[in-house]
Each structure stands twice: as structure tokens, then as C-alpha cells.
C-alpha positions as CSV (number, residue, x, y, z in Angstrom):
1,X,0.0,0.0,0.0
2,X,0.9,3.3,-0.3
3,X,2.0,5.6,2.4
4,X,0.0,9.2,1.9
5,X,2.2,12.0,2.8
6,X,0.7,15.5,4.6
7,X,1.6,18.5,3.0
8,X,-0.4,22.0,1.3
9,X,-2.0,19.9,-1.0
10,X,-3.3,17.3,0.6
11,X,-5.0,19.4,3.6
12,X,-8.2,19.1,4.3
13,X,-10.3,22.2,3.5
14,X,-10.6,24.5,6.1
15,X,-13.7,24.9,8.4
16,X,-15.2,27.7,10.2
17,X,-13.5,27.9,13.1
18,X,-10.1,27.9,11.0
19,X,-11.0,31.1,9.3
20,X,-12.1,32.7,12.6
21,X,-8.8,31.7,14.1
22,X,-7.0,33.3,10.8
23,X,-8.1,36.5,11.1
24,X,-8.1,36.6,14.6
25,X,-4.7,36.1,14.5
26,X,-4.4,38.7,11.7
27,X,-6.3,41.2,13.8
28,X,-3.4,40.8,16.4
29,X,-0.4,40.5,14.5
30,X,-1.8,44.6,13.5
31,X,-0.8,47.6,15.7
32,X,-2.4,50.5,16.7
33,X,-0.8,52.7,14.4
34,X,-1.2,50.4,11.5
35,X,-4.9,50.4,12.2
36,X,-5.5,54.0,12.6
37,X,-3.4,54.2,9.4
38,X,-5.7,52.3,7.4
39,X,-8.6,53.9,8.9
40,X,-7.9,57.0,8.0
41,X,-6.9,55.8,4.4
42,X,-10.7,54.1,4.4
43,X,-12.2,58.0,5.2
44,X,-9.9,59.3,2.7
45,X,-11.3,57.1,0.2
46,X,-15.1,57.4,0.7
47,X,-14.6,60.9,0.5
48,X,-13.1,60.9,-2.4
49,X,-16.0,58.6,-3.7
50,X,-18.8,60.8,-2.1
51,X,-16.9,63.7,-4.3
52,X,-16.7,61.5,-7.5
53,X,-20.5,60.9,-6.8
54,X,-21.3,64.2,-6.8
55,X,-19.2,64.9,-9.8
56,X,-20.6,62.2,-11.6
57,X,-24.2,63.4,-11.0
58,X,-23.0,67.3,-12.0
59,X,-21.8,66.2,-15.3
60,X,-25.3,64.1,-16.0
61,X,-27.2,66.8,-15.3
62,X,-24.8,68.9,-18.1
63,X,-25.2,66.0,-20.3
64,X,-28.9,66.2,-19.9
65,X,-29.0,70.3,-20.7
66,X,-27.5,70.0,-23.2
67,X,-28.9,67.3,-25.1
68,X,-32.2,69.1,-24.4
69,X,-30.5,72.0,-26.0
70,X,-29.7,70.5,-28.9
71,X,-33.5,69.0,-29.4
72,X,-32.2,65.5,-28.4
73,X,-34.3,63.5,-25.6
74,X,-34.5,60.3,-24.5
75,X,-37.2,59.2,-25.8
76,X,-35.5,60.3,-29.3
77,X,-32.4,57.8,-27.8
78,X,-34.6,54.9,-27.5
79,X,-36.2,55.1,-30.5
80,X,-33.2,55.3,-32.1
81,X,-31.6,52.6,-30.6
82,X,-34.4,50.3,-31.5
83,X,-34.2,51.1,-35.1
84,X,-30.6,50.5,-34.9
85,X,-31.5,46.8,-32.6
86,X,-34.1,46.0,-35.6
87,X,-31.7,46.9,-38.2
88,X,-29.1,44.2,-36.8
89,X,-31.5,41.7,-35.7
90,X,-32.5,42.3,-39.5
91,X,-29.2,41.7,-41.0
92,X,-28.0,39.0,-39.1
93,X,-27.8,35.2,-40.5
94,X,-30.5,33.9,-37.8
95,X,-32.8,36.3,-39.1
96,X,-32.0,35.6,-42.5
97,X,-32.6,31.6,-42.5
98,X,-35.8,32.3,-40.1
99,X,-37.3,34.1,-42.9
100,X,-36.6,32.1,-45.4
101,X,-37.5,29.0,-43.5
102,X,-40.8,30.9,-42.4
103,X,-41.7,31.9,-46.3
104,X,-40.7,28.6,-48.1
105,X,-43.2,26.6,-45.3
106,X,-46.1,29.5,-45.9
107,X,-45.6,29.1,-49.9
108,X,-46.0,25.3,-49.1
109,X,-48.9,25.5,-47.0
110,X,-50.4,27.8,-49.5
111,X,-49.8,25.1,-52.4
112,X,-51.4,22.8,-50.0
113,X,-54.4,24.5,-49.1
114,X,-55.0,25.3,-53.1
115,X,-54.6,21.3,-53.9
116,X,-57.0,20.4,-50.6
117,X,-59.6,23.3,-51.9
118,X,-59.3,21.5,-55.9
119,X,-59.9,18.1,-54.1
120,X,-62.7,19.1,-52.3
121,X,-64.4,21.2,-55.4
122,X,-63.9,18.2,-57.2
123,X,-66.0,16.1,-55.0
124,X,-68.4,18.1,-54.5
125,X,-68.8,18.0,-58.4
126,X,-68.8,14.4,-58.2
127,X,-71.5,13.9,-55.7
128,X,-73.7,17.0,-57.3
129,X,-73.4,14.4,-60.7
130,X,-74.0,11.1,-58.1
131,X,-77.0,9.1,-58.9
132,X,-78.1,8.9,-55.0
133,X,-77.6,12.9,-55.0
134,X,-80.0,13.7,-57.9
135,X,-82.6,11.4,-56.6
136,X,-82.2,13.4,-53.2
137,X,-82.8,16.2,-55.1
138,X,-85.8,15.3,-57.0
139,X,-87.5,14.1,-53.9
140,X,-86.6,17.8,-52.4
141,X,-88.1,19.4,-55.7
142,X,-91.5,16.7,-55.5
143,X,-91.9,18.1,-51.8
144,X,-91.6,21.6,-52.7
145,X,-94.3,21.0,-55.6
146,X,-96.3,19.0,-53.4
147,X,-95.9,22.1,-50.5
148,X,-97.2,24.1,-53.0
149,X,-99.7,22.5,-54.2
150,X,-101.5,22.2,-50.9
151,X,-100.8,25.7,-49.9
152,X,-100.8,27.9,-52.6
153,X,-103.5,26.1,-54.9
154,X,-102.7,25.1,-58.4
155,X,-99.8,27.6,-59.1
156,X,-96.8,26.0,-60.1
157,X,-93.7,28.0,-60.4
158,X,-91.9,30.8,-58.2
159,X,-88.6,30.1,-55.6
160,X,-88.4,27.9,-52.8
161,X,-88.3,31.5,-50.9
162,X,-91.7,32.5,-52.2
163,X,-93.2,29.2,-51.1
164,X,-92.2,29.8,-47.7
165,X,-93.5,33.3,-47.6
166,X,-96.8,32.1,-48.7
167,X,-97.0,29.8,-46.3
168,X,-96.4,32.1,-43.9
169,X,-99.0,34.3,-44.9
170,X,-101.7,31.2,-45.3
171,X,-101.1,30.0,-41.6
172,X,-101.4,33.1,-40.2
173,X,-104.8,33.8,-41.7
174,X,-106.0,30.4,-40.4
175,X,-105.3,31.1,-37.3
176,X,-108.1,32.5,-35.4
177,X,-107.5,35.4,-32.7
178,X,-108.1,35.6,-29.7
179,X,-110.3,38.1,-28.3
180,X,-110.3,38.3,-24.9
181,X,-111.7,40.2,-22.6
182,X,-110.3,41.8,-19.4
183,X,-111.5,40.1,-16.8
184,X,-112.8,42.8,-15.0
185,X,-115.6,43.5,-17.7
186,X,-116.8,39.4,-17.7
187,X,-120.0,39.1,-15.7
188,X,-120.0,37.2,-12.9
């Protein structure tokens, strides 16, 4: 077997209390006027961030004048830079093969539908000329004759429509109507 040797690399990892120790012991090793020297170098440096800040926020508010000087807003800004995002997601490949992937599948759907629209035109001819279908249709036209007949006398002639209406009329004259009195003006 082999012997494992200790060393950097084989350490376990360190665990809480390890790093606590660390620093405590890097928090000693310091002296008082190595700390005071490094706080005062912390104050000197958010100061000059707090300054920075301020600077910063000056110059936005110069930027800001005088784009608004100049006519230029931000709404002008955005619009602008989605043209200029719609121009490059235009021009690039993706787009490119998306579109012409999108347009060859809507041509081909488009031939489709045409061919299943001639298929079904086609059938419908078929069945119109169908043997079944124009017996169908001469019982319909022997029941609209016979409709008329009954209703509107011996008149032959005149649209499916006009039957109907006629129809209409005659039912309504045969039906009688009601005259009814209030109930307060029946004798007792």
C-alpha cells in the first residue's frame, strides 16, 4: 500500500473555526498605528467617492441640458436605438434563415391549401353528378311541388323563398284570434 504523505496539498479544507482563528490572528499581529493608518486611508477614500458621486451626478445633469439644448431626448435615444436593434436583428444570418424557413413553409402550405380546396371542389362535383344525389334532389323538388300545391293552390312555379313566404301568410290567416276580454268587464 501506499504511504499518503501530509503537506499543502493534501489538507483538508478549512472549516469555520479555521477562518475565525485566521483572522483573529491577523487582527493581532496589527498595531495600533497600522490600524489607525488604514482607517484614516478608508475615510480618505469614501470621500473621495462621495466627491466622485457628486461629480458624476453634475456632469449628468450637463449631459442632460444640453442634449435638451440640442433638441435630443430620451425618448429620441430609445427610439433610435431600436431602429438600430431592428436593423441588426434584421441583417443578421438567424434572421435571415428564419425568414426564409418561415416563407418557403407559408408558400408550401399555401400550395397545399390550393390542392386540398381542388380536391374538395372536385367532390363536391362528383356527388352533385351522383346518382343517389340527384334522386335526393328530385324528392326535395316533389316536396316543394307538393308544398305548393296544398298551400298555394294550383300555381306551379316561383322560388323555394316565395313558397315559404306564402305559407307564412296562409297559416297566419287560419289562425283564429283571440279576443279576450279583461277580466274585469266578464259578468260574474
Amino acid at each position: 500500500m501506499e504511504t499518503r504523505q501530509q503537506g499543502f496539498l493534501d489538507s483538508e479544507p478549512l472549516r469555520e473555526t479555521d477562518e475565525d482563528m485566521a483572522s483573529e490572528v491577523n487582527l493581532n499581529i496589527m498595531t495600533d498605528e497600522e490600524r489607525e493608518e488604514i482607517q484614516q486611508e478608508l475615510a480618505k477614500l469614501e470621500e473621495e467617492i462621495s466627491t466622485l458621486r457628486q461629480v458624476l451626478s453634475s456632469k449628468e445633469k450637463q449631459h442632460a441640458e444640453l442634449k435638451q439644448k440640442l433638441g435630443m431626448s430620451s425618448l429620441n435615444d430609445l427610439r433610435n436605438n431600436f431602429s438600430k436593434g431592428w436593423h441588426d436583428m434584421q441583417t443578421s444570418t438567424a434572421y435571415k434563415k428564419t425568414s426564409e424557413t418561415l416563407s418557403t413553409a407559408g408558400q408550401k402550405t399555401s400550395a397545399a391549401f390550393n390542392t386540398l380546396g381542388s380536391a374538395i371542389n372536385r367532390k363536391f362535383g362528383d356527388m352533385r353528378n351522383s346518382p343517389s344525389f340527384k334522386s335526393f334532389e328530385e324528392t326535395v323538388e316533389t316536396t316543394v311541388s307538393t308544398i305548393k300545391t296544398k298551400v298555394g293552390g294550383t300555381e306551379s312555379g316561383g322560388n323555394f323563398e316565395e313558397v315559404l313566404s306564402s305559407a307564412a301568410n296562409a297559416s297566419s290567416q287560419d289562425t283564429p284570434t283571440n279576443n279576450l276580454t279583461d277580466i274585469s268587464e266578464r259578468p260574474c
